[in-house]
C-alpha positions as CSV (number, residue, x, y, z in Angstrom):
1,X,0.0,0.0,0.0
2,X,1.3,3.4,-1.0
3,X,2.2,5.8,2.3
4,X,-0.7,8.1,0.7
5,X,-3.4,5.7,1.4
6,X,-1.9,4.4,4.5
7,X,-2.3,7.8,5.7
8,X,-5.3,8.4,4.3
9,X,-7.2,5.0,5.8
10,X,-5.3,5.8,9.4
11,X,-6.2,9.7,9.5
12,X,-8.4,10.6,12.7
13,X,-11.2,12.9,10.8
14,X,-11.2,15.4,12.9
15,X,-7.7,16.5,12.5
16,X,-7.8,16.0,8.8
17,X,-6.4,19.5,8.5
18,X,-3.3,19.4,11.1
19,X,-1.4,16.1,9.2
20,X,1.4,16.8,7.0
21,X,0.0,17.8,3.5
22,X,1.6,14.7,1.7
23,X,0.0,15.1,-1.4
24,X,-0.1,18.4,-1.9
25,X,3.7,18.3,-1.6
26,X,3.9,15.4,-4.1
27,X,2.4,17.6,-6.5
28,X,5.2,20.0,-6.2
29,X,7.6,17.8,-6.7
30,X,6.0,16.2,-9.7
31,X,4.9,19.8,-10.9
32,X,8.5,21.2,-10.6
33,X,10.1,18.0,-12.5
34,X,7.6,19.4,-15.1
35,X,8.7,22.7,-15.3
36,X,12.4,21.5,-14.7
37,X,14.5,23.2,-18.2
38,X,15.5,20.4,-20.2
39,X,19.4,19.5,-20.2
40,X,19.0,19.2,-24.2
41,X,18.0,22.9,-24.5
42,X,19.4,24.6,-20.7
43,X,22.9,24.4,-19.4
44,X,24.0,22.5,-16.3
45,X,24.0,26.2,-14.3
46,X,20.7,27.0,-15.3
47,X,19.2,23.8,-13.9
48,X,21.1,24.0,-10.8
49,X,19.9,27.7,-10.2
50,X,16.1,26.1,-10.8
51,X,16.3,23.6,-8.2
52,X,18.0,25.4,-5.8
53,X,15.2,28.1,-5.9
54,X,12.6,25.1,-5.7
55,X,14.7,24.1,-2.9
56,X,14.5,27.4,-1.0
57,X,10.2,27.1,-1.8
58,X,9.5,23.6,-0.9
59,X,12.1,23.4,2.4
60,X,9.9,26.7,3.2
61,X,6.8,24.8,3.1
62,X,7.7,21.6,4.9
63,X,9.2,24.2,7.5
64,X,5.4,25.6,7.6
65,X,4.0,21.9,8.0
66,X,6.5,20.9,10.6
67,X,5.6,24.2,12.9
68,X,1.9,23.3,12.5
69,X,2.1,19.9,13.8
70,X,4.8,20.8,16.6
71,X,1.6,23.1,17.8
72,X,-0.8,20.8,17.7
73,X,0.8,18.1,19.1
74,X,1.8,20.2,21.7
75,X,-2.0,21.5,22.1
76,X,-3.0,18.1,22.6
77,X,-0.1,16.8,24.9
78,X,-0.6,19.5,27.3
79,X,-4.5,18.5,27.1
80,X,-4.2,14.9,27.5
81,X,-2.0,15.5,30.4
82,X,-4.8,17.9,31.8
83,X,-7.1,14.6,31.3
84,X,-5.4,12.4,33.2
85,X,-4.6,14.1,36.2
86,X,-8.1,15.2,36.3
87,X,-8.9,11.2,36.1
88,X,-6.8,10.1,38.7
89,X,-8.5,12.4,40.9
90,X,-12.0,11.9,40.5
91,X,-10.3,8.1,40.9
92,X,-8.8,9.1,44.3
93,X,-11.8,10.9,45.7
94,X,-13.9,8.2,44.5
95,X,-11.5,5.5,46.6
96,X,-11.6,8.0,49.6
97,X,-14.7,9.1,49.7
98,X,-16.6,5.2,49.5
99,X,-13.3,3.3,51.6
100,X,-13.4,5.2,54.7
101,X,-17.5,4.0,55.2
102,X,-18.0,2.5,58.0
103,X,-18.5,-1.0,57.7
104,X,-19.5,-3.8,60.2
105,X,-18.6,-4.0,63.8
106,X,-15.6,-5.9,64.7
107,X,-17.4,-9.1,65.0
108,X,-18.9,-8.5,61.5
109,X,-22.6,-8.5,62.9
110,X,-25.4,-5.6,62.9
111,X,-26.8,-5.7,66.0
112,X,-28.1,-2.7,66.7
113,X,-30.6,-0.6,64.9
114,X,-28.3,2.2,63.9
115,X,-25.7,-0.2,62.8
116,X,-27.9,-1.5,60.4
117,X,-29.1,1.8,59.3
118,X,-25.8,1.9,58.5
119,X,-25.9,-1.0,56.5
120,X,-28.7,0.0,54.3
121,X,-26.8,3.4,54.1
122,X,-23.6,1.0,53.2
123,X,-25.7,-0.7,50.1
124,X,-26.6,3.2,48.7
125,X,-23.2,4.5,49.0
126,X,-22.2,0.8,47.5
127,X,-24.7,1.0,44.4
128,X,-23.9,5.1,44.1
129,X,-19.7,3.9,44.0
130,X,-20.4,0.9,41.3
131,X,-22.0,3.5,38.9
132,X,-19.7,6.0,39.4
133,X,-17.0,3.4,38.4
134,X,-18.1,2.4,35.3
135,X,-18.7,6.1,34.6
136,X,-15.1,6.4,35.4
137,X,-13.6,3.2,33.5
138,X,-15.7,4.3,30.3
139,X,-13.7,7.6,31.1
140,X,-10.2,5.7,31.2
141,X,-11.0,4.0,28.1
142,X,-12.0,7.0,26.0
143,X,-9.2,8.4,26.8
144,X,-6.6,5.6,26.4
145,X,-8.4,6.3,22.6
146,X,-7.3,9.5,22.1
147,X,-3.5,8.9,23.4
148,X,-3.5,5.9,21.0
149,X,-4.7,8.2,18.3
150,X,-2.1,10.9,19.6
151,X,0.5,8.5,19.4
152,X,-0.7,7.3,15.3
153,X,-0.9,11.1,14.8
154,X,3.0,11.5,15.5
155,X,4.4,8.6,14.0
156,X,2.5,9.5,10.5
157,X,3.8,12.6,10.4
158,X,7.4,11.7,11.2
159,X,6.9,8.9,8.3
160,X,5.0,11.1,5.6
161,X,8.4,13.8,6.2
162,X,10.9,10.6,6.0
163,X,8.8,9.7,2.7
164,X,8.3,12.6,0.7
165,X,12.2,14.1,1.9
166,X,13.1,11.0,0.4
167,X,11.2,11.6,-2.5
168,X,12.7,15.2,-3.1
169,X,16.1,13.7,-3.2
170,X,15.6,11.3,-5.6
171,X,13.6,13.3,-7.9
172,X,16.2,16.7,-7.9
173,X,18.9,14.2,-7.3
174,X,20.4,15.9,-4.2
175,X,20.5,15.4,-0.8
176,X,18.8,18.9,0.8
177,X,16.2,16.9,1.8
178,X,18.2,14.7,4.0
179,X,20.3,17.3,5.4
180,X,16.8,19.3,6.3
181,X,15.3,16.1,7.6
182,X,18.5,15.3,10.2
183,X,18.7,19.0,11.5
184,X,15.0,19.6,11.7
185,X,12.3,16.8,11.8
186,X,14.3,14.2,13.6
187,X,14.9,17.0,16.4
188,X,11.4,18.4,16.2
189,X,9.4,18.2,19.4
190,X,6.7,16.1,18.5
191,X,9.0,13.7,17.3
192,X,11.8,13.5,20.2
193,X,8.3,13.4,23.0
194,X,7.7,9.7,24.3
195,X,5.3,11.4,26.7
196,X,2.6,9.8,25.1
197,X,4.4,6.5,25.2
198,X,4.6,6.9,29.3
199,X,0.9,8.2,29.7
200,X,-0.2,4.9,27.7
201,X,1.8,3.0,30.0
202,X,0.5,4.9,33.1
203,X,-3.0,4.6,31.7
204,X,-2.9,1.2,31.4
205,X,-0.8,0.1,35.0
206,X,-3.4,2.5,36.8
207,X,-6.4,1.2,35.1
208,X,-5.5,-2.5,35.9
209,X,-4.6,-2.1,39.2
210,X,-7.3,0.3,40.5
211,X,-10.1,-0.5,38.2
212,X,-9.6,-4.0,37.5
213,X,-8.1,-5.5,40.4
214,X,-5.4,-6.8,38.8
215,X,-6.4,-8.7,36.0
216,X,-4.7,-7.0,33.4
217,X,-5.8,-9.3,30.4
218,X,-9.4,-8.2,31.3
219,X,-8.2,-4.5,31.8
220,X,-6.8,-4.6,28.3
221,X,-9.9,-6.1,26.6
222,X,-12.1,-2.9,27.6
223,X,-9.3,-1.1,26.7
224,X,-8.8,-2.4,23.2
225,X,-8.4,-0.1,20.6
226,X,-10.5,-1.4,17.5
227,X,-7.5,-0.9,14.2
228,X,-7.3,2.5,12.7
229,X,-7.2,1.6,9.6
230,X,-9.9,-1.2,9.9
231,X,-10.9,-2.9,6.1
232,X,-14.2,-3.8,5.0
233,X,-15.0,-7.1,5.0
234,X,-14.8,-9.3,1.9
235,X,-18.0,-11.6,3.4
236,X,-19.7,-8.9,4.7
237,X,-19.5,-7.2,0.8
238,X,-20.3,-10.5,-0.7
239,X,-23.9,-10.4,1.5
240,X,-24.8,-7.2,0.4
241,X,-24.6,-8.1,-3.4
242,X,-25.9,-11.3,-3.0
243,X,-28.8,-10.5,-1.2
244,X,-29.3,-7.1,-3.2
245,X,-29.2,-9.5,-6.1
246,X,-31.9,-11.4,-4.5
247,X,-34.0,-8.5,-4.1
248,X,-34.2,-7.7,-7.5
249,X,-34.7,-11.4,-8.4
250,X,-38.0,-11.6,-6.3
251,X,-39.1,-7.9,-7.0
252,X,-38.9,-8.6,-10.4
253,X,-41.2,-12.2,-9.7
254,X,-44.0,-10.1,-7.5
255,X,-44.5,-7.9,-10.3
256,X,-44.3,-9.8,-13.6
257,X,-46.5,-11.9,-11.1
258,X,-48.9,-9.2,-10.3
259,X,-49.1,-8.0,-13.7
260,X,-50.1,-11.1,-15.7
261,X,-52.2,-13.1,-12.9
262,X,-53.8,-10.5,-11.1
263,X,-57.4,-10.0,-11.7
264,X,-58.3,-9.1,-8.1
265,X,-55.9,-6.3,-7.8
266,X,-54.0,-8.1,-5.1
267,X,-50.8,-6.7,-6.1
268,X,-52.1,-3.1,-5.1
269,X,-53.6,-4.9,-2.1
270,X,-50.0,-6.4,-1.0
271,X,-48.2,-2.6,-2.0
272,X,-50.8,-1.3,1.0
273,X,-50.2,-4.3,3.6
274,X,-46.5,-3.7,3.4
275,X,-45.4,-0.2,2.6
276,X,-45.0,0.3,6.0
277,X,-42.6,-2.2,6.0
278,X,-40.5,-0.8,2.9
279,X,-40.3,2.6,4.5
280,X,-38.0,1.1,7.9
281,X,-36.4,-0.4,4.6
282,X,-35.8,2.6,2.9
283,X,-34.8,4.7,5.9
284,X,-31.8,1.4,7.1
285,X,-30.3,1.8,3.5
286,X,-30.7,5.6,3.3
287,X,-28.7,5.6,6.4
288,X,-25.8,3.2,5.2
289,X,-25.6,5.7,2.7
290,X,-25.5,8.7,5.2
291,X,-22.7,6.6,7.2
292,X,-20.6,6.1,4.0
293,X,-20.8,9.8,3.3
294,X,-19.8,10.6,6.4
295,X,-16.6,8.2,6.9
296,X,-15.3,9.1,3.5
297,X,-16.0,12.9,3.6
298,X,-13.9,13.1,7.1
299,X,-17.1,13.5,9.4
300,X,-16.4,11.5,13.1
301,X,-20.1,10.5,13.4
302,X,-18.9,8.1,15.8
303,X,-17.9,10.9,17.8
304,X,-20.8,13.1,17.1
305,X,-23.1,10.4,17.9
306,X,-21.9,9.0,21.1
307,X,-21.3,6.0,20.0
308,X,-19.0,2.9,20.8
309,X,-15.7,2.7,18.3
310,X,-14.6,-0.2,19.4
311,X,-18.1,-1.9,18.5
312,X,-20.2,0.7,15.8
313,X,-22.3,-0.5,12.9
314,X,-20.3,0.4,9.5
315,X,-22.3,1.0,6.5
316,X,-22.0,-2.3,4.9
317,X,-23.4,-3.8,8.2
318,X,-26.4,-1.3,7.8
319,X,-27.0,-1.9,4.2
320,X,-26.6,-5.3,5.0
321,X,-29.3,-5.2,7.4
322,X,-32.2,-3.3,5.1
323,X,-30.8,-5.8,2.0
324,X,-31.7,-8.9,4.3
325,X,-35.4,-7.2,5.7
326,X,-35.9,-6.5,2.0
327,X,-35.6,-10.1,1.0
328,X,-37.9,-11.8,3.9
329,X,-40.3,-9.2,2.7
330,X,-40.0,-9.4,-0.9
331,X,-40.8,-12.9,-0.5
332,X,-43.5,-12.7,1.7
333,X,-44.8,-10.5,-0.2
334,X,-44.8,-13.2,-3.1
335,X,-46.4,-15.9,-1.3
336,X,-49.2,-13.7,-0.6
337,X,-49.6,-12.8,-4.1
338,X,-49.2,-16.2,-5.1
339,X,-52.2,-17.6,-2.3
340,X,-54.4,-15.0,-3.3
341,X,-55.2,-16.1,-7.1
């Protein structure tokens, strides 16, 4: 796979605009080749006067991406960090506040009345704790997320610099774009940072061992991070056409059906009993639609939505869906065209 659509299928949507603009400088590079003078008709001085002024302009622009993604890495550093120390205190108080409840007496009994209003006051603070727990671990694990997407966001912009440099060099036949890379990408800030490495560590030691009791293999399943650049399915594409295929098969049986063996106008009948129907239809596969819009136009309606990204309906599973509902009623459709002559 070409580093273009690499970046393109692992891109978080809504920072579409703070990645390095790989293609757009491939197309400087491709456009200057273009305009390069041709040895045959321009001396060796002439050419060397070109690319060291396309030098100058395209060193200037990769200095403009690099500042631009030192900032917002930087932004979102300082705002991760913000995040977790916010988390581990609502953690602490949490612990603090529920441990130092008064529990049984010291032969474990309640004996007395106000011991066990305590008790039933235990239960509430017990039940009240619980939820604010889970509240708290779906908190952990949306942000482990966004540090996993932080971390994908700095080592695709260090790669798309090492690729297209690379690129420049080969193409002008020089090696500016090495010398630029070594003195300032490999000693830019969002490159030399591993604080994002040591917060996903922290993240994932603190959730374990305070939210988990332990067991870290548990700790990392609710902390899984579905792939970034998760594929389609093959089988899931394969249902969709075949049952879309279907669809059209039956449709086209109902009708030629209706048409030629209908004298009691059942096929109007059967369009009344199951419009209804058809219109939950219509309004699945309009949405699949909608969802596929969305994902390849850069809109995180996962995000906007609230919903689960590590277990979401794509589009194909939608569409999939309506294609399947379409068939059963199709077909019952069918039979009860069939029973009524």
């Amino acid at each position: 796979m070409k580093f273009a659509e690499h970046l393109a299928a692992l891109i978080t949507p809504e920072w579409r605009k703070q990645y390095i603009l790989y293609e757009e400088m491939k197309y400087m590079l491709y456009s200057a080749m273009e305009r390069q003078p041709s040895p045959e008709v321009a001396d060796r001085d002439e050419i060397t006067r070109y690319n060291k002024a396309f030098d100058e302009e395209f060193l200037s622009f990769c200095e403009k991406e690099l500042a631009k993604i030192n900032i917002f890495f930087a932004e979102k550093l300082a705002e991760a960090t913000r995040k977790f120390s916010t988390l581990k205190n609502e953690l602490n108080l949490i612990k603090s506040k529920f441990d130092t409840f008064p529990r049984r007496d010291e032969d474990g009994n309640f004996r007395s009345i106000f011991n066990a209003k305590d008790f039933i006051l235990q239960k509430a603070d017990e039940r009240h704790r619980n939820r604010k727990l889970r509240e708290l671990k779906l908190g952990f694990s949306e942000f482990y997320l966004s540090l996993v997407l932080l971390q994908s966001y700095q080592n695709l912009n260090f790669t798309g610099f090492v690729k297209i440099l690379k690129k420049h060099d080969k193409l002008l036949g020089n090696d500016e774009g090495l010398k630029w890379r070594r003195a300032h990408v490999e000693n830019a800030p969002f490159h030399l940072n591993k604080e994002i490495h040591k917060l996903i560590e922290e993240t994932e030691n603190l959730f374990t061992q305070e939210l988990e009791e332990g067991h870290r293999q548990r700790a990392m399943k609710r902390l899984r991070v579905p792939p970034l650049n998760d594929q389609q399915s093959q089988w899931t594409t394969f249902k969709v056409g075949f049952f879309s295929g279907a669809f059209v098969i039956l449709l086209a049986i109902v009708l030629i059906t209706g048409v030629f063996r209908d004298p009691q106008n059942n096929l109007t009948i059967t369009f009344r009993l199951y419009r209804a129907t058809f219109l939950v239809i219509l309004f699945l596969f309009l949405m699949g639609i909608n969802v596929y819009g969305w994902r390849t136009s850069g809109v995180n309606h996962v995000l906007i939505f609230e919903l689960d990204p590590r277990d979401h309906l794509s589009e194909q599973h939608i569409i999939e869906i309506a294609a399947i509902l379409n068939n059963q009623s199709v077909a019952s459709g069918s039979v009860y065209v069939v029973l009524s002559f």
